[in-house]
C-alpha positions in Angstrom: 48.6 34.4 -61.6 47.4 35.9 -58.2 44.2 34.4 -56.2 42.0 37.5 -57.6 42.6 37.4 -60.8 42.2 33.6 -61.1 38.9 34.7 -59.6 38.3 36.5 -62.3 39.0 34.4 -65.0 36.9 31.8 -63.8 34.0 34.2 -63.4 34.5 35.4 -66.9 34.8 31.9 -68.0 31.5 31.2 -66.1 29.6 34.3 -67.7 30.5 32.7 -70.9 29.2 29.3 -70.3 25.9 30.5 -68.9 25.9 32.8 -71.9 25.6 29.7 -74.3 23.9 27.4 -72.0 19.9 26.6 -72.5 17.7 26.9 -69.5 18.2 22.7 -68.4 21.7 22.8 -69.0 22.0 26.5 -66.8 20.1 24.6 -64.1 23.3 22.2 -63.7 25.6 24.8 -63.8 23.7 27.2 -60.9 23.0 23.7 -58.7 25.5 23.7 -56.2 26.5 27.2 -56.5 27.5 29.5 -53.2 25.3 32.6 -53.4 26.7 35.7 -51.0 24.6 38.2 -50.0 26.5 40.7 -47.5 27.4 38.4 -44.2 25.1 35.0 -45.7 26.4 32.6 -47.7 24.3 29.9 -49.3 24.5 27.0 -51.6 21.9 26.8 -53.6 20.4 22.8 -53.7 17.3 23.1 -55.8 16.7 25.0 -58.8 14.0 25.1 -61.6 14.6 26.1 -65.6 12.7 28.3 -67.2 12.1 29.1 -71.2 10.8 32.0 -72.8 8.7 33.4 -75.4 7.1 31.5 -78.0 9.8 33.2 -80.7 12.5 32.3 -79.1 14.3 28.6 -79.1 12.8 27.3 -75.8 9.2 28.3 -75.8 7.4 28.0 -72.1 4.4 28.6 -71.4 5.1 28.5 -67.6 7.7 31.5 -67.5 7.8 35.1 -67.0 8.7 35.9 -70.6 6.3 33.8 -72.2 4.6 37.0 -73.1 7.9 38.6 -74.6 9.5 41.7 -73.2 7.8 43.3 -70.7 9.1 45.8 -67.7 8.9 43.7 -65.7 10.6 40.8 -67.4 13.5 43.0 -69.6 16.0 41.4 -67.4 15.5 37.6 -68.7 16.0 38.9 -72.1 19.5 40.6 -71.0 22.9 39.4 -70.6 23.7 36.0 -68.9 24.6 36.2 -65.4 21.8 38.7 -64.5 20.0 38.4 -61.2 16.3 38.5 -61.8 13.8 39.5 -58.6 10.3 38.8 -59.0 7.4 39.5 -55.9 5.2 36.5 -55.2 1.9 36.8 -54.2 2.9 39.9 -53.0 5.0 39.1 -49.8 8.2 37.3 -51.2 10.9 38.6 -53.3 12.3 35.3 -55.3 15.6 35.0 -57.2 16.9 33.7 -60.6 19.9 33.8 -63.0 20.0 34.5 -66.5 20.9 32.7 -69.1 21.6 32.5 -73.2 22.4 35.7 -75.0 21.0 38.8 -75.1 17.9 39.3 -76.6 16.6 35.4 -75.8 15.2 34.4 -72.7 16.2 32.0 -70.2 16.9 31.8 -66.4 17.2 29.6 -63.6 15.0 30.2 -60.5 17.0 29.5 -57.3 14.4 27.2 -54.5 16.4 26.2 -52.5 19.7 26.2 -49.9 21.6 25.6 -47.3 23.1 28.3 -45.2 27.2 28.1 -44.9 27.6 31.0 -43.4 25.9 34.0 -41.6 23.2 31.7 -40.2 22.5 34.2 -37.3 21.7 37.0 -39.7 19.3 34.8 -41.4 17.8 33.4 -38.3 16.9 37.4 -37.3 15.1 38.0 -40.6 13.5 33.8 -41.0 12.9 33.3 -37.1 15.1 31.5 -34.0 13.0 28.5 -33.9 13.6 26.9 -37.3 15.2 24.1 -38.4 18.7 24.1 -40.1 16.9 22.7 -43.1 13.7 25.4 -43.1 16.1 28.6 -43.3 16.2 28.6 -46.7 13.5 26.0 -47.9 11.7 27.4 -50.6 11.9 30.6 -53.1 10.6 33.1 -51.0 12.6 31.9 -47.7 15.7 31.8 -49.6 14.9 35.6 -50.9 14.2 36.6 -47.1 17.1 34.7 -46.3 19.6 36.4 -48.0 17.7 39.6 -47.3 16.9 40.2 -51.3 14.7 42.8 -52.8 13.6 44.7 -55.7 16.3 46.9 -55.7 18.7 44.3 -56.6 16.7 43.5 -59.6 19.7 43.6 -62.8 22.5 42.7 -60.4 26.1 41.4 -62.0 26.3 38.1 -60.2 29.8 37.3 -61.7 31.5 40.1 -61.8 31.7 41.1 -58.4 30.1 44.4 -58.7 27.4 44.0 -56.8 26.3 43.2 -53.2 24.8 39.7 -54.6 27.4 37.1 -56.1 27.4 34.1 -57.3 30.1 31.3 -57.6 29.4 28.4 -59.6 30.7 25.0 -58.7 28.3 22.7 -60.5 27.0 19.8 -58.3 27.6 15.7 -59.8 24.1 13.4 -59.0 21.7 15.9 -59.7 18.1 14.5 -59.3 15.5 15.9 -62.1 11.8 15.7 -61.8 8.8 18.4 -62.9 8.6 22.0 -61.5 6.6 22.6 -58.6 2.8 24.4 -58.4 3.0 25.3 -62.1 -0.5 25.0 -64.2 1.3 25.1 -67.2 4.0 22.9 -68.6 3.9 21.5 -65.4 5.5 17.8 -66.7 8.6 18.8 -67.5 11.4 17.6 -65.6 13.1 20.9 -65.5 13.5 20.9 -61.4 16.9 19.6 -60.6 18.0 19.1 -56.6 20.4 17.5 -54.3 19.0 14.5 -53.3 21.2 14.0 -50.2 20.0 17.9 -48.8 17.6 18.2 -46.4 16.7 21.9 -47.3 14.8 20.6 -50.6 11.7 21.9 -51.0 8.6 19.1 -51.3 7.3 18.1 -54.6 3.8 20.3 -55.0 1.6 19.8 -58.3 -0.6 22.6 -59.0 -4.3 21.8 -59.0 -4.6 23.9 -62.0 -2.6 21.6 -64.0 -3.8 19.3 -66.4 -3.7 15.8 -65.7 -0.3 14.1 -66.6 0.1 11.8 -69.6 -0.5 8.1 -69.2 2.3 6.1 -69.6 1.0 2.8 -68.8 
């Protein structure tokens, strides 16, 4: 079997995992992951799951499609494999991948990376004077990073159809603690990193969220 079509069977194979894989479990497949965007070449060393709607099998009241299909959202509730863009706060585009099958929601927002290749492009959109480690550090720098936007809302990250593409290679040691700056379901240890990167983003707790359990 050639190089490219090995390629392709172990995208298809990955579209099918993430296909039957719940949000937590999509979270170890994505971290450790090279994302390629054009020239830039990350791999992704943080990453939060995400549910969805109170119908479906992971209910969250923290996510997107807690509210059920919306247009804004119809891409969680597509195929696996999907790359969903959101704007935050009106400045930064942020990235995440589907999961499940179609019709339930699920995805896996990407927070952080490290840059393997392409780091000059990325230093022209994030700024000379950072740090190795700040390139990508963070939702919205990762986004600006890789130079994502709205347009590439729906992309085929497997399948290499699209300018964005994603290559799993699931990382071993994975650390797990809660989400970050989330009022809402903000205890669960759905954030998964790298312990041994640099480029992880700090642990934030929203001041909106309710006061964690006492487990004294």
């Amino acid at each position: 079997m050639s190089e490219p079509a090995r390629q392709s069977t172990r995208q298809r194979q990955a579209q099918r995992e993430l296909a039957r894989a719940d949000p937590l479990s999509a979270a170890h497949l994505v971290l450790g992951a090279r994302l390629s965007v054009g020239e830039v070449t990350v791999r992704i060393v943080e990453v939060e799951a995400y549910g969805g709607d109170e119908a479906g099998p992971w209910p969250d009241p923290a996510a997107h499609s807690y509210p059920g299909p919306t247009a804004r959202n119809a891409v969680m509730f597509g195929p696996a494999g999907r790359l969903y863009v959101y704007r935050s706060h009106g400045l930064h585009f942020c990235m995440n991948v589907t999961c499940a099958g179609e019709g339930v929601a699920g995805a896996v927002l990407l927070r952080a990376a490290e840059v393997i290749e392409g780091e000059g492009v990325v230093r022209s959109r994030r700024g000379p004077g950072r740090r190795p480690r700040d390139l990508a550090r963070g939702p919205g720098n990762l986004g600006q990073a890789v130079g994502i936007t709205l347009a590439d809302n729906g992309s085929e990250l497997l399948t290499g159809r699209s300018r964005v593409r994603l290559e799993l290679d699931p990382a071993a040691g994975a650390a797990a603690g809660p989400r970050v700056g989330i009022s809402r379901a903000a205890d669960r240890p759905w954030r998964l990193w790298l312990p041994g990167s640099a480029a992880v983003s700090a642990y934030r707790r929203s001041p909106r969220a309710p006061a964690p359990p006492d487990t004294g």
